[in-house]
C-alpha positions as CSV (number, residue, x, y, z in Angstrom):
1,X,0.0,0.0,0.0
2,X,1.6,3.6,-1.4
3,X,2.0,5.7,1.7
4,X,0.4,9.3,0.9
5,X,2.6,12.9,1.1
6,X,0.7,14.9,3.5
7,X,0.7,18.5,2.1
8,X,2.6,20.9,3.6
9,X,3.0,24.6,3.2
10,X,6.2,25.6,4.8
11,X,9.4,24.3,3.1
12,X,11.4,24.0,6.2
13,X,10.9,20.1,7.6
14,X,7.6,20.1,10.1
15,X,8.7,21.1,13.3
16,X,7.3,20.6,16.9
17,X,3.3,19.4,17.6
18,X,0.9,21.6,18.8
19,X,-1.7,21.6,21.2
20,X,-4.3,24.8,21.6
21,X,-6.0,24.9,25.1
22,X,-9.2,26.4,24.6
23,X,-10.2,25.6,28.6
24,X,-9.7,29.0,30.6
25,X,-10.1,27.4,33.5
26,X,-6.9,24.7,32.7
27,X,-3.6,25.7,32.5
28,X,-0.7,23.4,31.5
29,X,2.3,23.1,33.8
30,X,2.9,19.7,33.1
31,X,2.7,18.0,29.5
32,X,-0.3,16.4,28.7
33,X,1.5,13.5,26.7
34,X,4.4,12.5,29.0
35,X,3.7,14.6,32.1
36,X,7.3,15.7,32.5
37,X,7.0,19.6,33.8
38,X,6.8,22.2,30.8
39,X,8.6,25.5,30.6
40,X,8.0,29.0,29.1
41,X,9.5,29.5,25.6
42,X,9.1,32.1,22.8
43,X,8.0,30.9,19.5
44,X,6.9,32.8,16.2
45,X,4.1,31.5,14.6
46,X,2.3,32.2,11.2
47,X,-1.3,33.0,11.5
48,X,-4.1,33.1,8.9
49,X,-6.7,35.5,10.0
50,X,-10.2,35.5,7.8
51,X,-10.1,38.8,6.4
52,X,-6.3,40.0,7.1
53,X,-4.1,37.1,5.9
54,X,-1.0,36.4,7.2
55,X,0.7,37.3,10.5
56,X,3.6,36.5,12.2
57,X,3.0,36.6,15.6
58,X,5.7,36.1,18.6
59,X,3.9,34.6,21.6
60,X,5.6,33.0,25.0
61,X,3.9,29.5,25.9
62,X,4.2,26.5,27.4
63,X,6.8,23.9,26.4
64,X,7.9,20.2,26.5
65,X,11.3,19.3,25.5
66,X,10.8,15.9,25.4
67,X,7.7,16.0,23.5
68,X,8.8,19.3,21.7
69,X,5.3,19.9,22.3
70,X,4.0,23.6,22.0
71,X,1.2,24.0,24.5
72,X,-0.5,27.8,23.3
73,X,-3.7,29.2,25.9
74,X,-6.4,30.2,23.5
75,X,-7.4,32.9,25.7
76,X,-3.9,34.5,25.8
77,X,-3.7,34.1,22.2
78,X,-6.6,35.7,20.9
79,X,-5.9,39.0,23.9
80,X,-2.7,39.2,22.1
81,X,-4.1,38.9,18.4
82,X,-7.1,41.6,19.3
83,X,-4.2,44.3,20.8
84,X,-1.7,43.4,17.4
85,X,-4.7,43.5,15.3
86,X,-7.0,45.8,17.0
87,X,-4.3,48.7,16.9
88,X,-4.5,48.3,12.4
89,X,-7.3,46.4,11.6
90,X,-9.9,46.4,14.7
91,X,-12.7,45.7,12.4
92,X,-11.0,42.1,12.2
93,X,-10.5,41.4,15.7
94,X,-12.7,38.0,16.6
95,X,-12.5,36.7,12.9
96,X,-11.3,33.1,12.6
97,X,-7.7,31.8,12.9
98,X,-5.4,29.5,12.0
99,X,-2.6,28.4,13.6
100,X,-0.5,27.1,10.6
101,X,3.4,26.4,12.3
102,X,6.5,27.8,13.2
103,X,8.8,30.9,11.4
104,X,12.5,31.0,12.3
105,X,13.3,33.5,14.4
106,X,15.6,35.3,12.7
107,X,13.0,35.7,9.6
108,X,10.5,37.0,12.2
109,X,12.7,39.3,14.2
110,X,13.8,40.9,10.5
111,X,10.4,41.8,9.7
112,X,9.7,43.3,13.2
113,X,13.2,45.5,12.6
114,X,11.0,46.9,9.0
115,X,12.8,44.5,6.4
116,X,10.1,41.5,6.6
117,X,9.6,39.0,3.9
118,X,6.7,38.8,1.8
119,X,4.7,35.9,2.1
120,X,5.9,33.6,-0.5
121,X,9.4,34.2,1.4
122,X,8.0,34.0,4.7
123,X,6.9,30.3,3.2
124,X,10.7,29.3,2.7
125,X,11.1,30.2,6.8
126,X,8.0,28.0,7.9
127,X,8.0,24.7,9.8
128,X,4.6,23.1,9.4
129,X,3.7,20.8,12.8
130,X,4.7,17.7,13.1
131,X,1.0,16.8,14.7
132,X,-1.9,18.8,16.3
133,X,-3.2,17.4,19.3
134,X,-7.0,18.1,20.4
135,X,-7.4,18.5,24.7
136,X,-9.5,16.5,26.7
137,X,-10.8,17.7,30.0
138,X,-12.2,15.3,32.4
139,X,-13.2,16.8,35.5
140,X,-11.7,15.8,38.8
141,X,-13.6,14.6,41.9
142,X,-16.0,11.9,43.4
143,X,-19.1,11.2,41.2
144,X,-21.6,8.1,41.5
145,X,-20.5,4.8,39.8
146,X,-23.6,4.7,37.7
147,X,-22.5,8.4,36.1
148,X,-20.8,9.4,33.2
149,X,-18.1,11.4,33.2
150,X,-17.9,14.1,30.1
């Protein structure tokens, strides 16, 4: 059986997985795959905002080495997109997102100093994930043993 080529749009090899936590009330200190203890780390990231297009977007979050698993709070995210955004484009602030992987740093810091890429450049500096996880709450406590949990 032929193995199929996932698509990918950055050229640099995928890079780090990716989990978004859209729980507000659940923050991350330990790694939800292997639950070694994370640490903060700076990543840039490429957004595709309905309506804008592309940003690069510098945000601190949660980390696993071992896992090289980004762990990015929804909430956090989208307070830092609506003050980036909101300051030129504030009638885009709440459109839908996409998370689509990682820019090297140098490429990012350049276009923060005024000499940015365009976009089909910006391509040749992206790292697509490696895998995008989806997080699963299940409440703690006692409950019956006749009731279901989530």
């Amino acid at each position: 059986m032929a193995k199929t080529k996932k698509a990918r749009i950055g050229k640099l090899p995928p890079r780090y997985s990716f989990i978004l936590n859209q729980h507000q009330d659940t923050r991350l200190s330990k790694c939800p795959v292997c639950g070694k203890a994370t640490f903060a780390r700076k990543f840039a990231f490429l957004l595709h905002i309905e309506g804008l297009g592309f940003l690069a977007l510098g945000k601190t979050c949660k980390y696993c080495a071992k896992c090289e698993l980004i762990m990015v709070h929804q909430d956090e995210l989208e307070a830092e997109l609506a003050y980036n955004v909101g300051r030129v484009a504030p009638e885009i602030v709440g459109n839908e997102y996409l998370v689509i992987g990682t820019v090297d740093k140098a490429a990012w810091q350049q276009g923060l100093r005024g000499n940015g890429h365009t976009i089909n450049e910006m391509f040749e500096h992206l790292a697509d994930f490696k895998k995008v996880y989806d997080l699963q709450i299940e409440p703690g406590g006692w409950f019956p043993a006749d009731e279901k949990i989530g």
